[in-house]
PDB file of N, CA, C and O in Angstrom, chain B, residues numbered from 101:
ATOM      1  N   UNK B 101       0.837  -1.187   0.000  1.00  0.00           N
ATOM      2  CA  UNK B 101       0.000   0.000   0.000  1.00  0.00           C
ATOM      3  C   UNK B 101       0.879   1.247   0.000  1.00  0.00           C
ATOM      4  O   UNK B 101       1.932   1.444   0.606  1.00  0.00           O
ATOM      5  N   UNK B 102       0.300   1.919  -0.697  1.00  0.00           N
ATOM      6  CA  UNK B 102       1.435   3.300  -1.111  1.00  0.00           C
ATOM      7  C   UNK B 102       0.795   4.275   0.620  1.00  0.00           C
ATOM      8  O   UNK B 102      -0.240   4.151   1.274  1.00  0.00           O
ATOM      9  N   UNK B 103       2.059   5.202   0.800  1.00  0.00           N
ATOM     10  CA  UNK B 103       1.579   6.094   1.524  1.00  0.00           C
ATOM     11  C   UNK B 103       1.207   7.835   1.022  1.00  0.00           C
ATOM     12  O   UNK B 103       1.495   8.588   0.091  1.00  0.00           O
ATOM     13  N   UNK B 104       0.377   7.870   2.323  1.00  0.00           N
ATOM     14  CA  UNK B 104      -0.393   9.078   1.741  1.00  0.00           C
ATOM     15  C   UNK B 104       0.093  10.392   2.139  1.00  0.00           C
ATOM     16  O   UNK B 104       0.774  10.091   3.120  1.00  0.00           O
ATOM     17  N   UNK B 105       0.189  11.767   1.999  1.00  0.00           N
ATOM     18  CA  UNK B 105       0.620  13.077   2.842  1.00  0.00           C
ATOM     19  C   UNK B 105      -0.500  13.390   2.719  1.00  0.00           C
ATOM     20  O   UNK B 105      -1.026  13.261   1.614  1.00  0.00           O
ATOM     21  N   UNK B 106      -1.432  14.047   4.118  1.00  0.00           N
ATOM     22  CA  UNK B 106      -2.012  14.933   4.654  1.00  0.00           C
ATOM     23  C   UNK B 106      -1.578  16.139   5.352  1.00  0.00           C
ATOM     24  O   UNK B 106      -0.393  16.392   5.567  1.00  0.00           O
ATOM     25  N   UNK B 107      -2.620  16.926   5.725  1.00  0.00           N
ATOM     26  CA  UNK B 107      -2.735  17.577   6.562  1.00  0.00           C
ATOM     27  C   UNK B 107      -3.666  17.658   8.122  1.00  0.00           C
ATOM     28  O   UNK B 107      -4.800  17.981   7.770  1.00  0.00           O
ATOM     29  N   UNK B 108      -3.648  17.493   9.728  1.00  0.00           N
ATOM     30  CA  UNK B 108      -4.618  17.691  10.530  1.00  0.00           C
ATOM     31  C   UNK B 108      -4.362  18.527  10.956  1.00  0.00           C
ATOM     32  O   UNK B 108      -3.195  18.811  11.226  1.00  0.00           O
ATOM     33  N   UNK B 109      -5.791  19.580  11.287  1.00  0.00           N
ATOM     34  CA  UNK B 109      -5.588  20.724  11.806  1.00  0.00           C
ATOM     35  C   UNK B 109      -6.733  21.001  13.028  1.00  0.00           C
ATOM     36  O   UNK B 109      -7.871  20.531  13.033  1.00  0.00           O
ATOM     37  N   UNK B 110      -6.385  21.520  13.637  1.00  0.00           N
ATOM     38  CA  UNK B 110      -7.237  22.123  15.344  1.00  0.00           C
ATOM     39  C   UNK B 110      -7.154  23.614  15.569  1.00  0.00           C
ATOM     40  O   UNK B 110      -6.267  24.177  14.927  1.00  0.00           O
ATOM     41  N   UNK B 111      -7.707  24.166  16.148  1.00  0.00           N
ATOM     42  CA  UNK B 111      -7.696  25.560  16.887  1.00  0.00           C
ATOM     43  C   UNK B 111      -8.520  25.419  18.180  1.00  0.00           C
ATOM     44  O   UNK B 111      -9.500  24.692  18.340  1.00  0.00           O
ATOM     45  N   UNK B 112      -7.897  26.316  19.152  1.00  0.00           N
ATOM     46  CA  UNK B 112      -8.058  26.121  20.212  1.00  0.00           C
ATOM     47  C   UNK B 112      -8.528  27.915  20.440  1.00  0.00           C
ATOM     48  O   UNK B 112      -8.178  28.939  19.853  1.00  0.00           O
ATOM     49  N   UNK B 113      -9.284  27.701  21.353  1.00  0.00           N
ATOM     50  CA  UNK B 113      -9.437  29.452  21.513  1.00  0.00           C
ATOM     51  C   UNK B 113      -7.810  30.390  21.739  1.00  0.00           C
ATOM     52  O   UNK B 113      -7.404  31.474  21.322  1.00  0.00           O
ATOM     53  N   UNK B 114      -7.314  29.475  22.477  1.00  0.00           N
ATOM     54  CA  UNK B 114      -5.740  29.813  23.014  1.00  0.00           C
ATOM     55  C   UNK B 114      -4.449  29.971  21.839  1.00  0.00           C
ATOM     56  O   UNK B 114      -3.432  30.663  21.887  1.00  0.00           O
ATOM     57  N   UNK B 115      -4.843  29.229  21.006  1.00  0.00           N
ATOM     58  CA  UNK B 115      -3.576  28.368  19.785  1.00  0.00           C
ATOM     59  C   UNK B 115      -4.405  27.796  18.816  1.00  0.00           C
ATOM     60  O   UNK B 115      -5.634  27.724  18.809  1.00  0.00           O
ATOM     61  N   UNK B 116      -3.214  27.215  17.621  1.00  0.00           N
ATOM     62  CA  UNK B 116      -4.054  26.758  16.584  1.00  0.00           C
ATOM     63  C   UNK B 116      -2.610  25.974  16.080  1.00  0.00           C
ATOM     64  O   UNK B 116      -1.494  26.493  16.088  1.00  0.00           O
ATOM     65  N   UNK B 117      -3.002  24.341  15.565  1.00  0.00           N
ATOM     66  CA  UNK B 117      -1.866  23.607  15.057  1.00  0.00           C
ATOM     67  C   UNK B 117      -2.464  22.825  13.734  1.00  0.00           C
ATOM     68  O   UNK B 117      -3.609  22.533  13.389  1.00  0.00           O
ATOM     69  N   UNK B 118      -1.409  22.660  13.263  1.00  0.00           N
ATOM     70  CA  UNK B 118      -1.438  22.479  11.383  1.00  0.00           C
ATOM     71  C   UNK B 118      -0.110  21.491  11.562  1.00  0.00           C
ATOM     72  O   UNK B 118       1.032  21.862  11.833  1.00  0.00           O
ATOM     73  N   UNK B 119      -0.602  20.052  11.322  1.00  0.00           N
ATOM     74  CA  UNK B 119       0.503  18.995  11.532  1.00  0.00           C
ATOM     75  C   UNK B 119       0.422  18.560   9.917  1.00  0.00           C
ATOM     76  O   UNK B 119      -0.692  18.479   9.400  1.00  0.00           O
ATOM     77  N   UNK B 120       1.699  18.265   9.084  1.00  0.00           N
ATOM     78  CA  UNK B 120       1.644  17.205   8.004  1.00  0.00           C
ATOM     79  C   UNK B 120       1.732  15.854   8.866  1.00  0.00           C
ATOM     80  O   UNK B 120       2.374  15.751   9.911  1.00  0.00           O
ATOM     81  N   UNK B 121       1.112  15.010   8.364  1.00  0.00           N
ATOM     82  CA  UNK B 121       0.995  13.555   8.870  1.00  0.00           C
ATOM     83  C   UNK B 121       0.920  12.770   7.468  1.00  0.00           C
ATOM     84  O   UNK B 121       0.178  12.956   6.504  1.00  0.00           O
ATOM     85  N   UNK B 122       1.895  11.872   7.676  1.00  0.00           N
ATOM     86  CA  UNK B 122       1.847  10.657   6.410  1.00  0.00           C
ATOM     87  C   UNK B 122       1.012   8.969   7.290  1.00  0.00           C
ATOM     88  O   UNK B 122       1.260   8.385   8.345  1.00  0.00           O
ATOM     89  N   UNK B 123      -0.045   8.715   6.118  1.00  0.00           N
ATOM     90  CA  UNK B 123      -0.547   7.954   6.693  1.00  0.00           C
ATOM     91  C   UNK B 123      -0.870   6.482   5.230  1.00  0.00           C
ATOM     92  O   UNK B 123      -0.779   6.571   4.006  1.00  0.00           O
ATOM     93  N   UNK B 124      -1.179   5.503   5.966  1.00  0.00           N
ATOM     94  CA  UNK B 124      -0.951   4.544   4.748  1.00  0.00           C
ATOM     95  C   UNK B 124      -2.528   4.584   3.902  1.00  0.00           C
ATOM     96  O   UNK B 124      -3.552   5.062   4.392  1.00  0.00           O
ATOM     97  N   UNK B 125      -2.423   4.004   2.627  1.00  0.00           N
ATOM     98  CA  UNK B 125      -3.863   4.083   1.944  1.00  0.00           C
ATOM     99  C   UNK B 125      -4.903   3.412   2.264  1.00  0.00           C
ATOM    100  O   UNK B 125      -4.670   2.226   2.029  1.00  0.00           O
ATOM    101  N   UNK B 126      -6.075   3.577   2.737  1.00  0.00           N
ATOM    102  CA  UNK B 126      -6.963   3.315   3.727  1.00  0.00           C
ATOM    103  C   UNK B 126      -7.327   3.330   4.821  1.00  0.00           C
ATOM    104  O   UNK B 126      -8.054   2.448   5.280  1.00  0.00           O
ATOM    105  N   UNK B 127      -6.815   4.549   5.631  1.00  0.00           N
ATOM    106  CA  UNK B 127      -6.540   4.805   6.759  1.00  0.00           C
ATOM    107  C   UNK B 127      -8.137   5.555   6.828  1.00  0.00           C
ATOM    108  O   UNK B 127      -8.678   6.046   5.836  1.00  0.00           O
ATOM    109  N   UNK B 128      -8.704   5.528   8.111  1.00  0.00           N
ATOM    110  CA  UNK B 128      -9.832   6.493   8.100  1.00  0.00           C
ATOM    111  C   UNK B 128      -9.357   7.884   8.828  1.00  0.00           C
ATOM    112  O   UNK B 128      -8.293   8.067   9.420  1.00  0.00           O
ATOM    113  N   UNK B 129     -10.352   8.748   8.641  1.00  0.00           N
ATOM    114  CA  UNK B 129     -10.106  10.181   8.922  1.00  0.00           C
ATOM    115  C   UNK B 129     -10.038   9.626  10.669  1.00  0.00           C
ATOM    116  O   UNK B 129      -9.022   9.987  11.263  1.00  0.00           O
ATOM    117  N   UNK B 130     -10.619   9.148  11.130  1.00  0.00           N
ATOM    118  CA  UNK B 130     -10.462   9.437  12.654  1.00  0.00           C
ATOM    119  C   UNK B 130      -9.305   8.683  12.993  1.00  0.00           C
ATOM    120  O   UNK B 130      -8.681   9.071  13.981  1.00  0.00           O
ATOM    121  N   UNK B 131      -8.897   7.706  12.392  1.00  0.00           N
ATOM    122  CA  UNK B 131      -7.482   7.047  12.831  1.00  0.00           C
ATOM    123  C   UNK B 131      -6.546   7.956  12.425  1.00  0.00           C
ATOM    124  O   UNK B 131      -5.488   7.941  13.054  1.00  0.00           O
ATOM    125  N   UNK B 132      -6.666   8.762  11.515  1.00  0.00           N
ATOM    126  CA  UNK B 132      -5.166   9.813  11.381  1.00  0.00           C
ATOM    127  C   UNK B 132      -5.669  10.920  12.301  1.00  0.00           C
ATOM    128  O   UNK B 132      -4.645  11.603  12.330  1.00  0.00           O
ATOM    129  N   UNK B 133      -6.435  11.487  12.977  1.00  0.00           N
ATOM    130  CA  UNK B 133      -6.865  12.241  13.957  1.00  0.00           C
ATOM    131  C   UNK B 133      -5.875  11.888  15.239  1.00  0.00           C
ATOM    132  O   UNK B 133      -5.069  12.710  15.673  1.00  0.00           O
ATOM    133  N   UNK B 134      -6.004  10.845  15.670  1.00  0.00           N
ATOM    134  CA  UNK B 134      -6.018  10.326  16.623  1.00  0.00           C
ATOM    135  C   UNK B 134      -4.040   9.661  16.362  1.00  0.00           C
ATOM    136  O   UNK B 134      -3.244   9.521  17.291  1.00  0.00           O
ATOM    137  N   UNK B 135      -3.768   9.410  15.023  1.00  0.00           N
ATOM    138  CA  UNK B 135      -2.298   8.620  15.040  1.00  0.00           C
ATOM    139  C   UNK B 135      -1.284  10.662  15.192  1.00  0.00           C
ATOM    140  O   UNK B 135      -0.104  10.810  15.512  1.00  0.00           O
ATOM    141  N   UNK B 136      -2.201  11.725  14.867  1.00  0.00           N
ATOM    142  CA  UNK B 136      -1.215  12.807  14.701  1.00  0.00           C
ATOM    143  C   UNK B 136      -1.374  13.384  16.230  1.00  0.00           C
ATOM    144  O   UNK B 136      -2.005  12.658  16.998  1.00  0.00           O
ATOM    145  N   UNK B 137      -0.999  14.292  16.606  1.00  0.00           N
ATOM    146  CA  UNK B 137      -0.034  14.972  18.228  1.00  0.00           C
ATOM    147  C   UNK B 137      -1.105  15.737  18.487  1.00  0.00           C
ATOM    148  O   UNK B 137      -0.902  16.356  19.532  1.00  0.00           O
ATOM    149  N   UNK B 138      -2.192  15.988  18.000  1.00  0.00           N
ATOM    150  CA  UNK B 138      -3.056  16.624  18.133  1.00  0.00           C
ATOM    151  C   UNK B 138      -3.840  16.307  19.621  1.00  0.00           C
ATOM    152  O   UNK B 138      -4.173  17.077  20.522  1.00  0.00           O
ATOM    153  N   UNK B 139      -3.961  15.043  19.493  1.00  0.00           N
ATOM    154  CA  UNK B 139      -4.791  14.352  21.536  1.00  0.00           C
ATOM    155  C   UNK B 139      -3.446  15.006  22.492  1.00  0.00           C
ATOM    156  O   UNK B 139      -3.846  15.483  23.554  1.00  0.00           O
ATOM    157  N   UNK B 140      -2.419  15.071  22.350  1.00  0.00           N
ATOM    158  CA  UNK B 140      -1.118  15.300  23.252  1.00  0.00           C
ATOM    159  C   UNK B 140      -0.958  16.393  23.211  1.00  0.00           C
ATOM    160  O   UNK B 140      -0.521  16.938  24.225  1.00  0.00           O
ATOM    161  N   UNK B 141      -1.295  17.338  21.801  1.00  0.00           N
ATOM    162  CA  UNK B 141      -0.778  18.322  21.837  1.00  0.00           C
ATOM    163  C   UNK B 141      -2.244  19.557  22.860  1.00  0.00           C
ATOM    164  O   UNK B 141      -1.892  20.457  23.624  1.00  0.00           O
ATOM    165  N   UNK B 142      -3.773  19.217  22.553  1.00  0.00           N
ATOM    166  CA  UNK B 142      -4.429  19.365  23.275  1.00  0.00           C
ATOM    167  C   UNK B 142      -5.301  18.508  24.233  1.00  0.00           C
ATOM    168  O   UNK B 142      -6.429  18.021  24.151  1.00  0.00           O
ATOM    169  N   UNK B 143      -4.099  18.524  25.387  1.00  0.00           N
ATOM    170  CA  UNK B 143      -5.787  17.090  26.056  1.00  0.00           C
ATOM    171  C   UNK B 143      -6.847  17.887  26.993  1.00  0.00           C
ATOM    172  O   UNK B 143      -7.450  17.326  27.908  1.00  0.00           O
ATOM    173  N   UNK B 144      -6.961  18.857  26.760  1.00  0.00           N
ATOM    174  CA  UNK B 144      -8.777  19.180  27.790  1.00  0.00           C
ATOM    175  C   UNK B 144      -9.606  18.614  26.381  1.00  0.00           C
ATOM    176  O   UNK B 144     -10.767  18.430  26.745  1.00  0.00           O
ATOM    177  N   UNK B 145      -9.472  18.268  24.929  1.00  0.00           N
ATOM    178  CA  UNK B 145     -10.247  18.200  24.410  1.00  0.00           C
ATOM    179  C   UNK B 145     -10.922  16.104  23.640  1.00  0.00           C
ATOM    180  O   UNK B 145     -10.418  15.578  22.647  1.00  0.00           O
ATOM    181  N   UNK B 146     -11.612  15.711  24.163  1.00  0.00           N
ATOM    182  CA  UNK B 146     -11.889  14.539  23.301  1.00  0.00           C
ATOM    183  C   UNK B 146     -11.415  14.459  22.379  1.00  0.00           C
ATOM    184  O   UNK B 146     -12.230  15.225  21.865  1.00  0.00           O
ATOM    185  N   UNK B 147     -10.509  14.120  21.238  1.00  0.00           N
ATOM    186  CA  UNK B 147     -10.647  13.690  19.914  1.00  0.00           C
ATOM    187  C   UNK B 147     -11.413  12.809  19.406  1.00  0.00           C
ATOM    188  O   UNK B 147     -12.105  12.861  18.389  1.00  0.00           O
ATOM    189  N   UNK B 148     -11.260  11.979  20.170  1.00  0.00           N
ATOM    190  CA  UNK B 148     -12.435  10.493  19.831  1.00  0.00           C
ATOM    191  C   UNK B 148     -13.638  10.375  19.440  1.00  0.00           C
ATOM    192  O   UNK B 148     -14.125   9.304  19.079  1.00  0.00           O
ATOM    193  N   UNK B 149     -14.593  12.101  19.486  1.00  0.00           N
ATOM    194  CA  UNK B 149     -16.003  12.144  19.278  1.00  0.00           C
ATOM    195  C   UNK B 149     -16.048  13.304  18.568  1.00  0.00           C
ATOM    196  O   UNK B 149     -16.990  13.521  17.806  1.00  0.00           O
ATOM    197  N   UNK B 150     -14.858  14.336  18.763  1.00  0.00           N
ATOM    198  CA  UNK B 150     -15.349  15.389  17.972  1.00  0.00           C
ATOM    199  C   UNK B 150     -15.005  15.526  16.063  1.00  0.00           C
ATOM    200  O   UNK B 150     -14.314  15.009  15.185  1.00  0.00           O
ATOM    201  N   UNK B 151     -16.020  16.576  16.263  1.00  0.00           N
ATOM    202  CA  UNK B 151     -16.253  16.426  14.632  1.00  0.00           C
ATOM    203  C   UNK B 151     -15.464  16.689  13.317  1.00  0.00           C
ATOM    204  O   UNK B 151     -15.234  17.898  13.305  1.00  0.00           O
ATOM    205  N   UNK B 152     -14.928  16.083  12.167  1.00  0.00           N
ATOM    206  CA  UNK B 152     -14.089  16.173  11.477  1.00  0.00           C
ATOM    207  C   UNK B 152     -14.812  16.244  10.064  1.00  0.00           C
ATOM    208  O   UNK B 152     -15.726  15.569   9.590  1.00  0.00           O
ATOM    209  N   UNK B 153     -13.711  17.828   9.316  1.00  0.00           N
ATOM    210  CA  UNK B 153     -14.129  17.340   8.316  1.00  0.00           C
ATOM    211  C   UNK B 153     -12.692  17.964   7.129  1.00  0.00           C
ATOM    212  O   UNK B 153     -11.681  18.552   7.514  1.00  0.00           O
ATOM    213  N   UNK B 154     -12.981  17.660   5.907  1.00  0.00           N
ATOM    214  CA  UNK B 154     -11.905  17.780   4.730  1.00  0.00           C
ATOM    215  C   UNK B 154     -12.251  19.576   4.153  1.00  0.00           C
ATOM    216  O   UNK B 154     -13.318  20.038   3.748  1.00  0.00           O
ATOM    217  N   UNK B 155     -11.266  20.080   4.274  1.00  0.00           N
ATOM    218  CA  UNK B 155     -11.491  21.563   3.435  1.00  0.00           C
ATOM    219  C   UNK B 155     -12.756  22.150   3.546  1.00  0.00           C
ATOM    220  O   UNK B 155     -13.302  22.791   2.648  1.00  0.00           O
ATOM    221  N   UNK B 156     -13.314  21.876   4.893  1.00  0.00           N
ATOM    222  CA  UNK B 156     -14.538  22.618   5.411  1.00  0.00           C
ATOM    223  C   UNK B 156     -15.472  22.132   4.983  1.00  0.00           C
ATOM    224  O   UNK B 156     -16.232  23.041   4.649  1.00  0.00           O
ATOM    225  N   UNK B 157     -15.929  21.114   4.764  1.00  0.00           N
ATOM    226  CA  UNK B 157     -16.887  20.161   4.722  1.00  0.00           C
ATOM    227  C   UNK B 157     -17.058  19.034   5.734  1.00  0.00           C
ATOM    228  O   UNK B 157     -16.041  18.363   5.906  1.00  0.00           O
ATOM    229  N   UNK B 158     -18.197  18.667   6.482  1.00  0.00           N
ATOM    230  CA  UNK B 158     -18.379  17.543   7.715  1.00  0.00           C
ATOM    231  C   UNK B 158     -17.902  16.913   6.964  1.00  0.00           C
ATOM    232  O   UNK B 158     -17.749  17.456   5.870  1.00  0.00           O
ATOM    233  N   UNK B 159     -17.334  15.237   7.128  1.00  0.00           N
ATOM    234  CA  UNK B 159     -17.572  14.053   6.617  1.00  0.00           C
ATOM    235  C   UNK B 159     -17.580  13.219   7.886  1.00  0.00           C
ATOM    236  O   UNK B 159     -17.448  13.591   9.052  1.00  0.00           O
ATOM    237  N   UNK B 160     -17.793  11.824   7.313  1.00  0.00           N
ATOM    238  CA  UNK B 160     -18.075  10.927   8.376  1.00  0.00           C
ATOM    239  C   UNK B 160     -16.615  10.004   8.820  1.00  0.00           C
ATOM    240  O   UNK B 160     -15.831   9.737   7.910  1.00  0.00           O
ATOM    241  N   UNK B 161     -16.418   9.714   9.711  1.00  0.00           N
ATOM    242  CA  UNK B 161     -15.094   9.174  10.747  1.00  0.00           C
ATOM    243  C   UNK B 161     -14.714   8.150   9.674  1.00  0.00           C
ATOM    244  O   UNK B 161     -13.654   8.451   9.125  1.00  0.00           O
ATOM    245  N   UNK B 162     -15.274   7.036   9.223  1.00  0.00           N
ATOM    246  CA  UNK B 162     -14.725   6.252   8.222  1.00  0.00           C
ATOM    247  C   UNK B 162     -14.611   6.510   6.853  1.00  0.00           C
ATOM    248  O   UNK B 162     -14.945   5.710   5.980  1.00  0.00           O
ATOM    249  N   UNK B 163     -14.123   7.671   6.651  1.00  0.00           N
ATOM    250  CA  UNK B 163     -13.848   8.096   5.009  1.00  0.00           C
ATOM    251  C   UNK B 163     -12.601   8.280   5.085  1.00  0.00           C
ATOM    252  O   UNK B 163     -12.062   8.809   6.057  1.00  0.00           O
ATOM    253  N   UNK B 164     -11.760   7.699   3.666  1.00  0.00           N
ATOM    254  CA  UNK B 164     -10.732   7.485   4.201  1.00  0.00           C
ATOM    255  C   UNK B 164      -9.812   8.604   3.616  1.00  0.00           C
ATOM    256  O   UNK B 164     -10.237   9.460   2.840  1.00  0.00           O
ATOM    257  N   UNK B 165      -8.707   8.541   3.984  1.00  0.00           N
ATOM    258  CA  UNK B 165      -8.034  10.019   3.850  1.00  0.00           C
ATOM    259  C   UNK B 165      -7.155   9.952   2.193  1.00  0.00           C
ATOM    260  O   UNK B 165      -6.455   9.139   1.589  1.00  0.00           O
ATOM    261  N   UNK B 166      -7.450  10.697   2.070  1.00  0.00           N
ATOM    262  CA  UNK B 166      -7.017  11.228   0.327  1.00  0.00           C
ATOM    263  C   UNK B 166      -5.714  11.970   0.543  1.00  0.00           C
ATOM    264  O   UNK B 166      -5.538  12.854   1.382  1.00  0.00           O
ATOM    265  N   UNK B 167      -4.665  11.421  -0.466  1.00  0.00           N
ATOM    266  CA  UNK B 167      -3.647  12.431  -0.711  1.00  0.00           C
ATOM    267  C   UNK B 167      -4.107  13.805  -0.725  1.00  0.00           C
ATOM    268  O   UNK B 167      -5.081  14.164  -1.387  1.00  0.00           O
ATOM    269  N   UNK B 168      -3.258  14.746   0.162  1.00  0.00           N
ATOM    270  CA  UNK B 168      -3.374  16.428   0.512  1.00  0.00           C
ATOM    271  C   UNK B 168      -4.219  16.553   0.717  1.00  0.00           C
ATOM    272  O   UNK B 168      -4.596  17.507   0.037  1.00  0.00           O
ATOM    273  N   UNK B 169      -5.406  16.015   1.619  1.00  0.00           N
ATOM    274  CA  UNK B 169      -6.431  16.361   2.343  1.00  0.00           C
ATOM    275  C   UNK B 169      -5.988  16.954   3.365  1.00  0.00           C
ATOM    276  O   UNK B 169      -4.992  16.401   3.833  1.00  0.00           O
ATOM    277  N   UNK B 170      -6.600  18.581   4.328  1.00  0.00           N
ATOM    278  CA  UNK B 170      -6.500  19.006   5.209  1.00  0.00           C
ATOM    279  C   UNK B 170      -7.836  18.338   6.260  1.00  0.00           C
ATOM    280  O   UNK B 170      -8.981  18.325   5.808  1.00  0.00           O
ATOM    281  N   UNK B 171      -7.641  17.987   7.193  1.00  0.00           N
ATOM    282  CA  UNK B 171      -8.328  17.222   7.706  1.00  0.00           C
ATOM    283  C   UNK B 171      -8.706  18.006   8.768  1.00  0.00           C
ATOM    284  O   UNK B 171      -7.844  18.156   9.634  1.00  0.00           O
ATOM    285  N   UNK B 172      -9.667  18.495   8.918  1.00  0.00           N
ATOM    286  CA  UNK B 172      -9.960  19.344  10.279  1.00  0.00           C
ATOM    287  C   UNK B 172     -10.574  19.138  11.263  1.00  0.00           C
ATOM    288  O   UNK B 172     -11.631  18.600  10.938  1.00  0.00           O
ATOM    289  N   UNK B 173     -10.501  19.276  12.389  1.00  0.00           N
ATOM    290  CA  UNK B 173     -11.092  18.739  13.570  1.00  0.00           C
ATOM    291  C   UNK B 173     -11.679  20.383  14.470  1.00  0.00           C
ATOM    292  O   UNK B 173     -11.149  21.457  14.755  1.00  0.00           O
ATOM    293  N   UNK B 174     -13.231  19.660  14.674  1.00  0.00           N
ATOM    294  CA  UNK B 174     -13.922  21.086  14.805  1.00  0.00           C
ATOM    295  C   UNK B 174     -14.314  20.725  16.302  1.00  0.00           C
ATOM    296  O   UNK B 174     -14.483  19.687  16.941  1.00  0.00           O
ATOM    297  N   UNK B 175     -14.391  22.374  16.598  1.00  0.00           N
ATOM    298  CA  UNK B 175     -14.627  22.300  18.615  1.00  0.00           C
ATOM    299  C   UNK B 175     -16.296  21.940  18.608  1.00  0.00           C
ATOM    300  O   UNK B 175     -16.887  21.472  17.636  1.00  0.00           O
ATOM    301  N   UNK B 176     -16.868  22.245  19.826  1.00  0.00           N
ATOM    302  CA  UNK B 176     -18.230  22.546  19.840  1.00  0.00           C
ATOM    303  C   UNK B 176     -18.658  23.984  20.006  1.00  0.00           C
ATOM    304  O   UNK B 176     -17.869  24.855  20.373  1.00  0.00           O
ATOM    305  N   UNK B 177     -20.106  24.239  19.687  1.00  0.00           N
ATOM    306  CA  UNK B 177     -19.575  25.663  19.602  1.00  0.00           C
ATOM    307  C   UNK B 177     -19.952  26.042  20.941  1.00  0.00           C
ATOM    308  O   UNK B 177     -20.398  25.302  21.817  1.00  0.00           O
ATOM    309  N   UNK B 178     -19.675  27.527  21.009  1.00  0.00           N
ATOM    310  CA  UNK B 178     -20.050  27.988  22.661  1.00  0.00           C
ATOM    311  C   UNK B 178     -21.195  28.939  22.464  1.00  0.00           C
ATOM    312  O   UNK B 178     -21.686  29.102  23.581  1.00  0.00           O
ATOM    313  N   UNK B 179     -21.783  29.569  21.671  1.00  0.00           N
ATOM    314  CA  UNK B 179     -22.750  30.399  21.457  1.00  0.00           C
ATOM    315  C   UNK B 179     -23.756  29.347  20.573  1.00  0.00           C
ATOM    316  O   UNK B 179     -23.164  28.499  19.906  1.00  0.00           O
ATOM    317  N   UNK B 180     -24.985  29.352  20.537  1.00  0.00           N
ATOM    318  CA  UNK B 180     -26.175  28.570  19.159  1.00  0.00           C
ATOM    319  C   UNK B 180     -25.673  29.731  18.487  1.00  0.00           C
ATOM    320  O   UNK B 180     -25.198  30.517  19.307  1.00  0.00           O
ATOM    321  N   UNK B 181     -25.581  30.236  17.014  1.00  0.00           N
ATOM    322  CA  UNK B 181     -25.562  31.170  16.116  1.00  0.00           C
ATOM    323  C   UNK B 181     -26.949  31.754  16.260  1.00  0.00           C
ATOM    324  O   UNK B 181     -27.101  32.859  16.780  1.00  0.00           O
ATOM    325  N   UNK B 182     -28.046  30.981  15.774  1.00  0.00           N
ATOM    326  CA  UNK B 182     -29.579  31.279  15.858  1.00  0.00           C
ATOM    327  C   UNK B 182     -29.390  32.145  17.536  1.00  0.00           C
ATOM    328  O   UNK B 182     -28.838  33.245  17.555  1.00  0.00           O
ATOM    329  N   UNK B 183     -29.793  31.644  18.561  1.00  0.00           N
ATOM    330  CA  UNK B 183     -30.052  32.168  19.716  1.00  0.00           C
ATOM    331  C   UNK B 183     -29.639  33.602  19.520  1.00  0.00           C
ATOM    332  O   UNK B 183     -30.451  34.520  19.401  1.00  0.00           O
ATOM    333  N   UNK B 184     -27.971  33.783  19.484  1.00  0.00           N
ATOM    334  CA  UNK B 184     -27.035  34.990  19.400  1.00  0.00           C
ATOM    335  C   UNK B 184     -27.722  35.889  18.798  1.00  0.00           C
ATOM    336  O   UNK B 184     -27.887  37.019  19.258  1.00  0.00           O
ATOM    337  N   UNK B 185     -28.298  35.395  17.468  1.00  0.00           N
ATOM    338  CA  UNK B 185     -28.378  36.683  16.674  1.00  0.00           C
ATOM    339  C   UNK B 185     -30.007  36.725  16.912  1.00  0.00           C
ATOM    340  O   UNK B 185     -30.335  37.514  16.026  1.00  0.00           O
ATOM    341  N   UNK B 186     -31.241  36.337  17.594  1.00  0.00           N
ATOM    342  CA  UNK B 186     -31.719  36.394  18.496  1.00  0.00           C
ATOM    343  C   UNK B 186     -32.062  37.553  19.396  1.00  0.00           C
ATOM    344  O   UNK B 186     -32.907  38.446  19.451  1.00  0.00           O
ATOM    345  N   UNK B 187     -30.761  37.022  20.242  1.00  0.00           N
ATOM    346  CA  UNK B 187     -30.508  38.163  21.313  1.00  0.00           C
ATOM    347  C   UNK B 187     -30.660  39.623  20.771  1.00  0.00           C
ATOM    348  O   UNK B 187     -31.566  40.455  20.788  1.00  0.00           O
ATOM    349  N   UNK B 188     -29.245  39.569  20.232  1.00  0.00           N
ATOM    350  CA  UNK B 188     -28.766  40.865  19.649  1.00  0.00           C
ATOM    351  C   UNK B 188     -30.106  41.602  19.145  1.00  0.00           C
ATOM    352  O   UNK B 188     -30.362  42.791  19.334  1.00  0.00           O
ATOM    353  N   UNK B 189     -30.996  40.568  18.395  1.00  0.00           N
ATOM    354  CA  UNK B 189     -32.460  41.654  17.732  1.00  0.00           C
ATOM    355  C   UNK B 189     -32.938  42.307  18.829  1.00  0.00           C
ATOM    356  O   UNK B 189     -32.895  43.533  18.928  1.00  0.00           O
ATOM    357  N   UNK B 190     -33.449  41.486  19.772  1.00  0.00           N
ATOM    358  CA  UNK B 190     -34.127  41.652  20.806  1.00  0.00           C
ATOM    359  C   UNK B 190     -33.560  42.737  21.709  1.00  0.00           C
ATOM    360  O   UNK B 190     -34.215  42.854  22.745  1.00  0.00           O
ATOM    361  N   UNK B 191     -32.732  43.396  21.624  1.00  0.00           N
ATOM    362  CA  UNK B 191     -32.367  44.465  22.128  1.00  0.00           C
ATOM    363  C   UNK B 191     -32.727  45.704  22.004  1.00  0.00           C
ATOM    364  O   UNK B 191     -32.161  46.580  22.658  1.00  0.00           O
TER     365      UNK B 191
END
């Protein structure tokens, strides 16, 4: 099996990291999540459940990773968007 170059990426309210990771062909998105420094490099955060997706699109944990895919791993959010902008009318 040939190997692959990616990209995984995180932001943290604090920081933000952008790892190349080489991974073999058929690897799923959450196993290269989880094989790059990203759990070590932030642990207040799960990796194991949170949500991932390719060049800003969701996808699902078993899709498997494509040569030069940026692979992104998304927080939860802290505001609803709806509610926020909501509020703000209601003022």
């Amino acid at each position: 099996m040939a190997d692959l170059s990616a990209e995984v990426c995180f932001a943290s309210p604090q920081s933000q990291a952008l790892m190349p990771i080489t991974v073999t062909q058929g690897t799923s998105i959450r196993t290269a999540v989880m094989a790059s420094l990203l759990p070590s490099m932030f642990p207040d955060y799960d990796f194991s459940c949170l949500p991932c997706g390719v060049f800003g699109q969701v996808v699902d944990d078993a899709r498997q990773v494509q040569a030069g895919d940026r692979i992104e791993v998304y927080r939860p959010l802290i505001n609803d968007p709806k509610a926020r902008r909501r509020n703000r009318a209601g003022r």
